[in-house]
Gaussian input, Z-matrix of N, CA and C with variables (Angstrom, degrees):
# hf/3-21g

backbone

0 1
 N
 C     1     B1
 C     2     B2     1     A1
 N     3     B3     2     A2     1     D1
 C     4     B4     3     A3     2     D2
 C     5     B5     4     A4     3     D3
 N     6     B6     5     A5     4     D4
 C     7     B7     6     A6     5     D5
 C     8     B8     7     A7     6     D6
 N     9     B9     8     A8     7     D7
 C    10    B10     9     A9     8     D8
 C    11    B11    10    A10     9     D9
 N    12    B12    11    A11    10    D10
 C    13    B13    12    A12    11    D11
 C    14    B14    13    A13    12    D12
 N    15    B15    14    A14    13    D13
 C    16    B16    15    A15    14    D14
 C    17    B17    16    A16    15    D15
 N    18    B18    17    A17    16    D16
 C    19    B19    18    A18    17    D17
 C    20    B20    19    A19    18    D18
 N    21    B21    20    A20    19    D19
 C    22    B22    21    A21    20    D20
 C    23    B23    22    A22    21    D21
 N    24    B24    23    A23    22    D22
 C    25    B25    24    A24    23    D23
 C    26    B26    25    A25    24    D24
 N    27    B27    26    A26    25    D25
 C    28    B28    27    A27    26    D26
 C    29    B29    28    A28    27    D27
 N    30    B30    29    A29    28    D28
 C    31    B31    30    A30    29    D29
 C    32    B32    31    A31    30    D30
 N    33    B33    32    A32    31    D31
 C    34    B34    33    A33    32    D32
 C    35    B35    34    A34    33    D33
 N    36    B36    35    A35    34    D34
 C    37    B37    36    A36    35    D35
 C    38    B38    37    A37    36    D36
 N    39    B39    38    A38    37    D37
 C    40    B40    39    A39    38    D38
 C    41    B41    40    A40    39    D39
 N    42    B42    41    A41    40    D40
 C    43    B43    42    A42    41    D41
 C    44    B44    43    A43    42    D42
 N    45    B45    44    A44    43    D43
 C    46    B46    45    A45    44    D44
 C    47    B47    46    A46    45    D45
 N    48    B48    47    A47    46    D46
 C    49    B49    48    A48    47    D47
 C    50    B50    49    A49    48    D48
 N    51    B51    50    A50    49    D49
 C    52    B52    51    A51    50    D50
 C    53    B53    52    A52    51    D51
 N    54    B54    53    A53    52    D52
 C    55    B55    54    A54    53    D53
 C    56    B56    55    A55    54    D54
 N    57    B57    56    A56    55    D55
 C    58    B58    57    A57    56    D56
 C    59    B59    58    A58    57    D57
 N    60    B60    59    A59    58    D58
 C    61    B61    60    A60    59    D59
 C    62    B62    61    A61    60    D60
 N    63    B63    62    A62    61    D61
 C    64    B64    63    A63    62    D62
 C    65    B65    64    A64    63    D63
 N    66    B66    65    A65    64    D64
 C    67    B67    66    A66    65    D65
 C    68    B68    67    A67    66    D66
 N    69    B69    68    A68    67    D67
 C    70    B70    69    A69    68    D68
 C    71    B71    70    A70    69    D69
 N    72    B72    71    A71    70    D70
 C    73    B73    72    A72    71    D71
 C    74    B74    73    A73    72    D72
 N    75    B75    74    A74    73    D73
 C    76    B76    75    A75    74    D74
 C    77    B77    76    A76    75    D75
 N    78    B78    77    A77    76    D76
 C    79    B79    78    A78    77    D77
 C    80    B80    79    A79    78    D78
 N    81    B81    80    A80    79    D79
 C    82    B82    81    A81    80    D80
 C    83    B83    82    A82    81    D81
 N    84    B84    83    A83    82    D82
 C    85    B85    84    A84    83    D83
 C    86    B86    85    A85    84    D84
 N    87    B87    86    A86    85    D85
 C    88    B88    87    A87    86    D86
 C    89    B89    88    A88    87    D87
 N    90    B90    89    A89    88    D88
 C    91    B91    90    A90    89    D89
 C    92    B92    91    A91    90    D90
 N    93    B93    92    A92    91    D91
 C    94    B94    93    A93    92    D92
 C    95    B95    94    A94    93    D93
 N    96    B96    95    A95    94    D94
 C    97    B97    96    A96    95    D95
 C    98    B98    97    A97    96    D96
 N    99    B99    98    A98    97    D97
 C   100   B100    99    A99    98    D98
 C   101   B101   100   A100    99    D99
 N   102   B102   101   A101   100   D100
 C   103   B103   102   A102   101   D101
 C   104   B104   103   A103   102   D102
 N   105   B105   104   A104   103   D103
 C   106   B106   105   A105   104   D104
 C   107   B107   106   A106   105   D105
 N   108   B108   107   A107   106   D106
 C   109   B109   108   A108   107   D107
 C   110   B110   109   A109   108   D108
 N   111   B111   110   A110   109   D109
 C   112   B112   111   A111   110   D110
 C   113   B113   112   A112   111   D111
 N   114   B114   113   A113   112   D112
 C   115   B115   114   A114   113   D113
 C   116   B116   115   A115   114   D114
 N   117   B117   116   A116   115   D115
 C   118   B118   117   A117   116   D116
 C   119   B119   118   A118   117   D117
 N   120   B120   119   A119   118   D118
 C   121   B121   120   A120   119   D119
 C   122   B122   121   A121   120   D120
 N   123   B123   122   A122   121   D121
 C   124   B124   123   A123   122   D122
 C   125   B125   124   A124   123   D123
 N   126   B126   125   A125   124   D124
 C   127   B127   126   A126   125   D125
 C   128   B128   127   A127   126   D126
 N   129   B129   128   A128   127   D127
 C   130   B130   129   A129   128   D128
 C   131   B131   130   A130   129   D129
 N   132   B132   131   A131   130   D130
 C   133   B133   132   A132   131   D131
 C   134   B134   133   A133   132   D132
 N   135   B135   134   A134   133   D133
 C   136   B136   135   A135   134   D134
 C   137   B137   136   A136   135   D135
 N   138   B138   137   A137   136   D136
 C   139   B139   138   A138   137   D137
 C   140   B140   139   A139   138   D138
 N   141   B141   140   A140   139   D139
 C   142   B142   141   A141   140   D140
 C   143   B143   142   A142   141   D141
 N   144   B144   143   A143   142   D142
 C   145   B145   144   A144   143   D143
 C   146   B146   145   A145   144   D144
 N   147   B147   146   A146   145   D145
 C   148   B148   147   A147   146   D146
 C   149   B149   148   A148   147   D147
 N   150   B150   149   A149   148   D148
 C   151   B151   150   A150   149   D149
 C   152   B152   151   A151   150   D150
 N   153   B153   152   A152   151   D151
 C   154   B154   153   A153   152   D152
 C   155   B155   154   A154   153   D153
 N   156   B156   155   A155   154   D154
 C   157   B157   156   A156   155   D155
 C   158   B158   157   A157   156   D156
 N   159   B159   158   A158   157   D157
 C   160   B160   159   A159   158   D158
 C   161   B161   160   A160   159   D159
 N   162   B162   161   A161   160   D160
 C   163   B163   162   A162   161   D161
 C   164   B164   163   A163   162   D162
 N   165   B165   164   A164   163   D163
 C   166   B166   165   A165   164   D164
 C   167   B167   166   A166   165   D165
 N   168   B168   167   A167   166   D166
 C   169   B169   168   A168   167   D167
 C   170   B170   169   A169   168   D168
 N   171   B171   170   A170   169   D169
 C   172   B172   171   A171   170   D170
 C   173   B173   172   A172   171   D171
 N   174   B174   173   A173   172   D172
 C   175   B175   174   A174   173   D173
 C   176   B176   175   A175   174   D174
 N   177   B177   176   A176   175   D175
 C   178   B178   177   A177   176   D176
 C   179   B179   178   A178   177   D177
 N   180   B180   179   A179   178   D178
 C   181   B181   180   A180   179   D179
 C   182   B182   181   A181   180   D180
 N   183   B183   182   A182   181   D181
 C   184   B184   183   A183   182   D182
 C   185   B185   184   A184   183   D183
 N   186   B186   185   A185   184   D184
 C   187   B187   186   A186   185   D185
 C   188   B188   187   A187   186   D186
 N   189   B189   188   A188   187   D187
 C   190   B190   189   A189   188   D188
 C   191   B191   190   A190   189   D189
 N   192   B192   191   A191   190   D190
 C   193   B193   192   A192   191   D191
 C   194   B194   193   A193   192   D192
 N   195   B195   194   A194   193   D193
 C   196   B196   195   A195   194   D194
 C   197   B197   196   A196   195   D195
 N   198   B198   197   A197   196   D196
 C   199   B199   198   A198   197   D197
 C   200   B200   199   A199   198   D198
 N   201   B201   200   A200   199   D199
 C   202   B202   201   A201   200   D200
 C   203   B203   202   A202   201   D201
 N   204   B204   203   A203   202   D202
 C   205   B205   204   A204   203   D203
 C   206   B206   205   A205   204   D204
 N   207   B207   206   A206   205   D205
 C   208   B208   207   A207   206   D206
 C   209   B209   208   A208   207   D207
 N   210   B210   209   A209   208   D208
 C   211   B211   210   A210   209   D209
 C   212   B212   211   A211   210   D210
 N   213   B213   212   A212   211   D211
 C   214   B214   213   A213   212   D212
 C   215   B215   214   A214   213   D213
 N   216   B216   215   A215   214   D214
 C   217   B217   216   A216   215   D215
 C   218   B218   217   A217   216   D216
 N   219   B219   218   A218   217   D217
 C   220   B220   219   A219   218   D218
 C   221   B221   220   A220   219   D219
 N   222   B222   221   A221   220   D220
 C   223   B223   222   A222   221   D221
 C   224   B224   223   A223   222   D222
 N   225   B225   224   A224   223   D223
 C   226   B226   225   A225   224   D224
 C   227   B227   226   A226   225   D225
 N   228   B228   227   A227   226   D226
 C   229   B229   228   A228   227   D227
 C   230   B230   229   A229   228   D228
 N   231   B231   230   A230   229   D229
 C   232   B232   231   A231   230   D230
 C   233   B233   232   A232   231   D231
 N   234   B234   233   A233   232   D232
 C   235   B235   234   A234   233   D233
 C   236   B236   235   A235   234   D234
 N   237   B237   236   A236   235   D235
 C   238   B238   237   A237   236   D236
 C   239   B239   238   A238   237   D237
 N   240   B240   239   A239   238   D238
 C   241   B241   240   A240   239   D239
 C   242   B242   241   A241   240   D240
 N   243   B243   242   A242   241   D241
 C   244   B244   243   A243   242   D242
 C   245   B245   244   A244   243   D243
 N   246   B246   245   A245   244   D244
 C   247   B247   246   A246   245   D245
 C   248   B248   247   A247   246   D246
 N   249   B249   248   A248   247   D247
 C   250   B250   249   A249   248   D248
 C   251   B251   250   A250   249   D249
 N   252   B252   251   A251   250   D250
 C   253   B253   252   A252   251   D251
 C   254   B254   253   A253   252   D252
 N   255   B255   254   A254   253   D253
 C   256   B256   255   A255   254   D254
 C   257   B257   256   A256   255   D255
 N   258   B258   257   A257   256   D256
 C   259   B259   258   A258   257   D257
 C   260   B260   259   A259   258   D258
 N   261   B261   260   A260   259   D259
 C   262   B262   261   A261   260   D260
 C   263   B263   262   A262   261   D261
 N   264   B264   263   A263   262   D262
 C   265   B265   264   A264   263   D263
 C   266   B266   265   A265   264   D264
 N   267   B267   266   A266   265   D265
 C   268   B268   267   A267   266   D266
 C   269   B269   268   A268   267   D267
 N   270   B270   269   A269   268   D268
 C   271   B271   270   A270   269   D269
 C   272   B272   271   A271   270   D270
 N   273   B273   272   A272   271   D271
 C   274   B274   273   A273   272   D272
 C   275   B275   274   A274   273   D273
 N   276   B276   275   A275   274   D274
 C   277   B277   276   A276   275   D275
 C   278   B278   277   A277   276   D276
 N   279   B279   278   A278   277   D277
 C   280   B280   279   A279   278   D278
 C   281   B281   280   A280   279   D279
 N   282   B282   281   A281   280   D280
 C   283   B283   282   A282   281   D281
 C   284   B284   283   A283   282   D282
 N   285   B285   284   A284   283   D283
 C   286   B286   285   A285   284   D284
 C   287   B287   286   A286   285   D285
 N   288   B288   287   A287   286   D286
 C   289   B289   288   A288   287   D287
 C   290   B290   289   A289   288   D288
 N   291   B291   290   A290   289   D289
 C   292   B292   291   A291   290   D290
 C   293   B293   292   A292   291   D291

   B1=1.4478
   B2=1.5312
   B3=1.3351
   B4=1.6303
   B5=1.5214
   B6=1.7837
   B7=1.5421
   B8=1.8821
   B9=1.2967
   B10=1.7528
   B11=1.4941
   B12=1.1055
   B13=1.3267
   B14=1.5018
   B15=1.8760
   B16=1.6732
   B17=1.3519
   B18=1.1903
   B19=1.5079
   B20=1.7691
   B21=1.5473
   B22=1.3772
   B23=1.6984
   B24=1.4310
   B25=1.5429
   B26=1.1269
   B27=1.9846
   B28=1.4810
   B29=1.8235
   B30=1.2438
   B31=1.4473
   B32=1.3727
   B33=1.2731
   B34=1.5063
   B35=1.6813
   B36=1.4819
   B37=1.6868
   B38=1.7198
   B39=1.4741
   B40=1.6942
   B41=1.8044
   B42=1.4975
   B43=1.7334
   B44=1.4412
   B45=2.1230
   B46=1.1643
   B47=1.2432
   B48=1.4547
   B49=1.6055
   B50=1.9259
   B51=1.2969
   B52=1.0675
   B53=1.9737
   B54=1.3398
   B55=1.8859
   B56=2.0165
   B57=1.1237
   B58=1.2098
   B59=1.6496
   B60=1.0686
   B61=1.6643
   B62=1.5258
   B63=1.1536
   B64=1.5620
   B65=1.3717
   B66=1.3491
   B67=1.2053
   B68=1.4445
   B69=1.4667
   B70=1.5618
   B71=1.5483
   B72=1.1347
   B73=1.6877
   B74=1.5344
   B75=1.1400
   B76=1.8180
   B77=1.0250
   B78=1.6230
   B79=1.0729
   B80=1.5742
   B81=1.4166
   B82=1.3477
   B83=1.4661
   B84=1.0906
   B85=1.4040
   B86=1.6131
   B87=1.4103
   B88=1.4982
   B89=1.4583
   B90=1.0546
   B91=1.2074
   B92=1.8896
   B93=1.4819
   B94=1.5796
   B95=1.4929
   B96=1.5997
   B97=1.4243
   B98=1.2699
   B99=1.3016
   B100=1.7105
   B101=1.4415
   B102=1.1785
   B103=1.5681
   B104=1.3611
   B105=1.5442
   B106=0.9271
   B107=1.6442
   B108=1.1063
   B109=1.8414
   B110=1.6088
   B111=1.3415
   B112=1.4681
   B113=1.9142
   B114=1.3532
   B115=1.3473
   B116=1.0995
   B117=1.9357
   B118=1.9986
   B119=1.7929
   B120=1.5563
   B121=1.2150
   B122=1.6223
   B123=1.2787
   B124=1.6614
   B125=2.0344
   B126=1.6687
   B127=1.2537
   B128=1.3104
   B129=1.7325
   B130=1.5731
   B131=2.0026
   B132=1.3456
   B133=1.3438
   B134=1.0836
   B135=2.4350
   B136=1.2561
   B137=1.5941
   B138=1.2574
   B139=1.6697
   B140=1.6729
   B141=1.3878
   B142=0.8337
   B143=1.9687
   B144=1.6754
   B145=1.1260
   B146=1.8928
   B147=1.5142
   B148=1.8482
   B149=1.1977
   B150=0.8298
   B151=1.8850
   B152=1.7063
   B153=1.1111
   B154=1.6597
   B155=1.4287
   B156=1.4244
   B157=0.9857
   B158=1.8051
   B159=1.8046
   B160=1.4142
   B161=1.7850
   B162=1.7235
   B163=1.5775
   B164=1.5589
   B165=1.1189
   B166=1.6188
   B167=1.5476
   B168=0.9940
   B169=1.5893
   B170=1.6232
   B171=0.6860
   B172=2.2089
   B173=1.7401
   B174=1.2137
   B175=1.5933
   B176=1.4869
   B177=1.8271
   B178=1.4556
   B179=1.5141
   B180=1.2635
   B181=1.6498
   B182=1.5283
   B183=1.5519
   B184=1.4724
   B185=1.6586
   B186=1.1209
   B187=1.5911
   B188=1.1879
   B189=1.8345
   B190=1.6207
   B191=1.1514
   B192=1.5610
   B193=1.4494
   B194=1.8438
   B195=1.5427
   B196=2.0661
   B197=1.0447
   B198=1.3007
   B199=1.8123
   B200=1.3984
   B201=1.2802
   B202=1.4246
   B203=1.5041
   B204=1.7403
   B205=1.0679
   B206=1.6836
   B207=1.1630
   B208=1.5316
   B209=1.0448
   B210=1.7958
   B211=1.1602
   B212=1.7618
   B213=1.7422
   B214=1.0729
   B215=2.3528
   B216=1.2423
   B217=1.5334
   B218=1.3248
   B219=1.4094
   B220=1.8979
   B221=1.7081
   B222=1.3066
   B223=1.5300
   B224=1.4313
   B225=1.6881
   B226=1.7444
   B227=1.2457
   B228=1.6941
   B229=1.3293
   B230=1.4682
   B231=1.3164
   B232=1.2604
   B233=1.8044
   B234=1.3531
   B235=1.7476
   B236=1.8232
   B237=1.3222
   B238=1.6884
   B239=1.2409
   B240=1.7478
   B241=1.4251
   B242=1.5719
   B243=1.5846
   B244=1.7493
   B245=1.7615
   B246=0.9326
   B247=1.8818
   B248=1.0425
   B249=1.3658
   B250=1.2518
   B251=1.5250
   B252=1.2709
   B253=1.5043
   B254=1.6408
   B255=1.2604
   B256=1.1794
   B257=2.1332
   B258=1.0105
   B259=1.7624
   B260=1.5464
   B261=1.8701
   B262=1.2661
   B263=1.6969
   B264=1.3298
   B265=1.9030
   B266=1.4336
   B267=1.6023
   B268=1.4489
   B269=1.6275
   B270=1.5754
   B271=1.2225
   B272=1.2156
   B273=0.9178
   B274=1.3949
   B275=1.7431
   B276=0.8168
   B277=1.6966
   B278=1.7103
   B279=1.2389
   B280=1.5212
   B281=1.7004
   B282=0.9503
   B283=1.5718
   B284=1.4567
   B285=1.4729
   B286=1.2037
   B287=1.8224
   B288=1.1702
   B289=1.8459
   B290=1.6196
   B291=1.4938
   B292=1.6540
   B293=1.1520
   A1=109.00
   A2=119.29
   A3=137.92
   A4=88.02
   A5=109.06
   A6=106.67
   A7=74.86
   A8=114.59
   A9=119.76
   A10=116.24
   A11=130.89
   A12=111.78
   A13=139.92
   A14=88.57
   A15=88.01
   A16=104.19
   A17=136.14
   A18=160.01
   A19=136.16
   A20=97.62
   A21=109.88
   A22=103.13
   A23=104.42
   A24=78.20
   A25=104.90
   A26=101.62
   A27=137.97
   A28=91.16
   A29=111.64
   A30=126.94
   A31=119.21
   A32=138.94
   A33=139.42
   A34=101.50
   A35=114.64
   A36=102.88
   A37=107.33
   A38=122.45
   A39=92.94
   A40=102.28
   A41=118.88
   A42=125.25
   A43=104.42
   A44=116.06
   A45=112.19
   A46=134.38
   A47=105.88
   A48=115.96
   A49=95.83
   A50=116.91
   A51=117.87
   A52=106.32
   A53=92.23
   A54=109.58
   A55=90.63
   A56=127.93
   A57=130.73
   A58=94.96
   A59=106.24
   A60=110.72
   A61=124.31
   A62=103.31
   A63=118.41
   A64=106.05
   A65=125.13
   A66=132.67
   A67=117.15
   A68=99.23
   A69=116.82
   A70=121.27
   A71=103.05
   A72=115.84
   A73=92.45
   A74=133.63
   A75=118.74
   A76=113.27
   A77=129.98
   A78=141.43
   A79=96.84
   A80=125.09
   A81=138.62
   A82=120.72
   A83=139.59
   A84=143.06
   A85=103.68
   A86=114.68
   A87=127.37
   A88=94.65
   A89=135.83
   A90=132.73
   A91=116.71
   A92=101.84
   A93=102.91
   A94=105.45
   A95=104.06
   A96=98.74
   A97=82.21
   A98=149.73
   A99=151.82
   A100=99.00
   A101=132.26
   A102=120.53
   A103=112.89
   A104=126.71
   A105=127.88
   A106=134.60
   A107=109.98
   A108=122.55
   A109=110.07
   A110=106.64
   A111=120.63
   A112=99.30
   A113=87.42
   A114=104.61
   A115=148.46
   A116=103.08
   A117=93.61
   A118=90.51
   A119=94.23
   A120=111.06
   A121=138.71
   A122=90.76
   A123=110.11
   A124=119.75
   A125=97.18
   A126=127.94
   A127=116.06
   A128=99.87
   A129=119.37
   A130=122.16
   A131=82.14
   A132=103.20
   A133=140.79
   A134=109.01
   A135=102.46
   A136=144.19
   A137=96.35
   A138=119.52
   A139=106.95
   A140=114.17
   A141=100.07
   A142=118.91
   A143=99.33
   A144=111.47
   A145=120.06
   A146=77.17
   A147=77.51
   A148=107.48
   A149=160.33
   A150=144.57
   A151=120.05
   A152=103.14
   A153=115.15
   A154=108.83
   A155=121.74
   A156=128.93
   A157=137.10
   A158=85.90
   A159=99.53
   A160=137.29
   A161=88.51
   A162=114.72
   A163=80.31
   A164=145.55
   A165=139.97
   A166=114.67
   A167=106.52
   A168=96.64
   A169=105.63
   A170=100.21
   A171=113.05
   A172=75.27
   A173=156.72
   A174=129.19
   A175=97.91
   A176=139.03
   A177=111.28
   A178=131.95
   A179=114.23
   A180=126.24
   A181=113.80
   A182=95.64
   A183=85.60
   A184=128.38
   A185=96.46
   A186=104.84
   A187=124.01
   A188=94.34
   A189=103.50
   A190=120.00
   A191=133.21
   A192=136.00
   A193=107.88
   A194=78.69
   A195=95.79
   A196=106.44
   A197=147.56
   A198=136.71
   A199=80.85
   A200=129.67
   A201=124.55
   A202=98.05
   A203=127.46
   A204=139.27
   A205=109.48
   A206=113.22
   A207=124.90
   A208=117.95
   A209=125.45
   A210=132.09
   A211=124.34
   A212=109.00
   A213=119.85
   A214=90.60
   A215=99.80
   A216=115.64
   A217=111.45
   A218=104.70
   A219=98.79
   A220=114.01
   A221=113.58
   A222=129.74
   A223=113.13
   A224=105.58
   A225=104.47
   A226=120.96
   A227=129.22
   A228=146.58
   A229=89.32
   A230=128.97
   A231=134.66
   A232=105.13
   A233=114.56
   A234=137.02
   A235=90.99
   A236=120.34
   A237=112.97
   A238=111.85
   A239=106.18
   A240=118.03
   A241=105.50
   A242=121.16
   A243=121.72
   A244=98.44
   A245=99.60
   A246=113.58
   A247=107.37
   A248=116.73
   A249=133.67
   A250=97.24
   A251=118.91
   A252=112.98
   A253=116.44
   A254=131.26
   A255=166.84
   A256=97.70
   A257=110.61
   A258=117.04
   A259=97.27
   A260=125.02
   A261=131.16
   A262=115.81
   A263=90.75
   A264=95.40
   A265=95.11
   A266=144.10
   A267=137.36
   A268=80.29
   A269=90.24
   A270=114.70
   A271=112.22
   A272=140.60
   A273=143.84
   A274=117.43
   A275=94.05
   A276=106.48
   A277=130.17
   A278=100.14
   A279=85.85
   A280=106.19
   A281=122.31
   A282=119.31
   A283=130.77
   A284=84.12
   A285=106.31
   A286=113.20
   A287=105.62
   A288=116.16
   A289=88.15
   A290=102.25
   A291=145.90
   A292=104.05
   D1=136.70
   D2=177.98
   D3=-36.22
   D4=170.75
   D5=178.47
   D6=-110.72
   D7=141.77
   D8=158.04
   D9=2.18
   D10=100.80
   D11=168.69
   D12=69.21
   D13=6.54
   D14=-176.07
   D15=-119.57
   D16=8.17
   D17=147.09
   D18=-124.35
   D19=134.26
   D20=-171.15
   D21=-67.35
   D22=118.38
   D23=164.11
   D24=-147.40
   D25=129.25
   D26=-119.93
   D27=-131.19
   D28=153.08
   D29=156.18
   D30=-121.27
   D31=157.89
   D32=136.45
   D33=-32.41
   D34=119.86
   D35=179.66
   D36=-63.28
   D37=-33.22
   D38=-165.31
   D39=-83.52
   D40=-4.73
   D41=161.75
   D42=-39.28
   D43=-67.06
   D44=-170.18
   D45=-80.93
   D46=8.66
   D47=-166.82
   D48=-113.05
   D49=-5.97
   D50=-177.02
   D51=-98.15
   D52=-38.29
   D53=178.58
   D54=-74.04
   D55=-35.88
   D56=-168.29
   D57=-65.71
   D58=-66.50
   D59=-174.64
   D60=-68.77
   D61=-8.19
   D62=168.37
   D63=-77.61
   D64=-33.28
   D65=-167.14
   D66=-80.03
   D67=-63.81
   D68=145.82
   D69=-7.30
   D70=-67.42
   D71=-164.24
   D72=-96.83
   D73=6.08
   D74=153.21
   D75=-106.00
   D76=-16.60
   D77=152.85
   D78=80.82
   D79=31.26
   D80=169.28
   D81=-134.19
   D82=169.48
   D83=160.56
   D84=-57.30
   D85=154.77
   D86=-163.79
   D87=-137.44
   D88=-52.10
   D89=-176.00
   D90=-136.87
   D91=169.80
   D92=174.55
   D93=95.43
   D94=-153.77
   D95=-164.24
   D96=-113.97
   D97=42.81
   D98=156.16
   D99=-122.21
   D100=38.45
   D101=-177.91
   D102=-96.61
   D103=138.31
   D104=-147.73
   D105=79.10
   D106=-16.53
   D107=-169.90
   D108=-108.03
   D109=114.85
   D110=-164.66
   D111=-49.59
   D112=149.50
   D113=156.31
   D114=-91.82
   D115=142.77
   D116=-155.51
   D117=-79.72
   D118=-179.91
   D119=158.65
   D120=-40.55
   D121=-43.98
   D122=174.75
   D123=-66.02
   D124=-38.20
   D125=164.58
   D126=-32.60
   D127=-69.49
   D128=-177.17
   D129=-56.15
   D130=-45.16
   D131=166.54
   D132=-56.33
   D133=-35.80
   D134=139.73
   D135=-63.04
   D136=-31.00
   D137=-171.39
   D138=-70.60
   D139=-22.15
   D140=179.32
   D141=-103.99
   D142=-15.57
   D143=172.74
   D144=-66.55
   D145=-23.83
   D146=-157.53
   D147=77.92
   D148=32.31
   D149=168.85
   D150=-50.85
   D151=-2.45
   D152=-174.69
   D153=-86.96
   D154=-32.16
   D155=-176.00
   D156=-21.25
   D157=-58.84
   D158=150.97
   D159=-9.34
   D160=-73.55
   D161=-152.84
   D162=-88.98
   D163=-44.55
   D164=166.08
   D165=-40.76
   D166=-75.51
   D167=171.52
   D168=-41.50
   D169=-76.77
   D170=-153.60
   D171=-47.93
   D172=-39.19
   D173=-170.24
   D174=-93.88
   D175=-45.82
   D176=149.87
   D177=-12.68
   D178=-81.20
   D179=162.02
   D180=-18.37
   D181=-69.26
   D182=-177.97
   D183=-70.39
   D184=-35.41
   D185=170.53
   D186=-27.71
   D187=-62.30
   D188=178.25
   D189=-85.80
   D190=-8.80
   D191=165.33
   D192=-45.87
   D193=-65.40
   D194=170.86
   D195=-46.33
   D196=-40.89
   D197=-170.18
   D198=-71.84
   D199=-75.87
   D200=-115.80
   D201=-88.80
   D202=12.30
   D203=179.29
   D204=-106.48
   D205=-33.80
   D206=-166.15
   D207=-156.23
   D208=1.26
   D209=165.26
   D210=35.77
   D211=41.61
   D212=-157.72
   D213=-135.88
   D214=98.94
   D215=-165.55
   D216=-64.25
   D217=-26.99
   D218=176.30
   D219=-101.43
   D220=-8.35
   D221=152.46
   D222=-59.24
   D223=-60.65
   D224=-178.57
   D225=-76.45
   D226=3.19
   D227=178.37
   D228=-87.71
   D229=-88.32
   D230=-171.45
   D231=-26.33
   D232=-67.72
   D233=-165.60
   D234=-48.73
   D235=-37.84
   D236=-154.54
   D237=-90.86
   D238=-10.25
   D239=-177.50
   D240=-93.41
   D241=-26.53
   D242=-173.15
   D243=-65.11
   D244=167.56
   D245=175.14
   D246=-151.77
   D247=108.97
   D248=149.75
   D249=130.45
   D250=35.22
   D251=-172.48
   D252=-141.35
   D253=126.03
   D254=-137.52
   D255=-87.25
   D256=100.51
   D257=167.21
   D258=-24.15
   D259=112.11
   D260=170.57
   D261=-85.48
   D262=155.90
   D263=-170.49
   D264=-74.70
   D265=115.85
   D266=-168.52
   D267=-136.41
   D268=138.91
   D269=-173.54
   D270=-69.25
   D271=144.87
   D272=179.83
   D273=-124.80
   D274=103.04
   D275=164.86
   D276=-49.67
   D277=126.51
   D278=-157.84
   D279=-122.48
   D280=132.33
   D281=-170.00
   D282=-73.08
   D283=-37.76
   D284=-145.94
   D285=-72.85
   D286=-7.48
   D287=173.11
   D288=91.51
   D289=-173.26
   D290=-157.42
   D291=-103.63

């Protein structure tokens, strides 16, 4: 599990809106360490609001900023999850000769 606030942690938005509505309609927890244990009121209200939305986009964005900079998938995995941090100059290896 993320430590508080020191990692983004992001879905594909139609991933969480699909796990959201799964949830919804069992009217229980689906995953995590609450799985199985009905949902409060407040619960429903996220799942159904989406309120995550936010932090999904802004790690989308970054994700693909990172590909389309260095096209390196476990670099732009790592980069989409930091917060508060600036696309780094990463060396890039180049094949192709002189």
């Amino acid at each position: 599990m993320a430590d508080y606030n020191k990692e983004r942690r992001w879905f594909m938005p139609n991933k969480r809106a699909a796990n959201y509505a799964e949830e919804r309609k069992a009217k229980v927890h689906t995953h995590g360490s609450k799985e199985g244990k009905e949902l409060t009121e407040y619960e429903k209200g996220l799942r159904s609001g989406y309120l995550q939305c936010q932090s999904d986009h802004a790690g989308l964005f970054r994700f693909k900023q990172a590909m389309d900079a260095f096209g390196d998938k476990d670099y732009a995995r790592q980069f989409s999850r930091e917060k508060g941090t600036k696309l780094k100059k990463k060396d890039k290896k180049d094949n192709k000769g002189a």
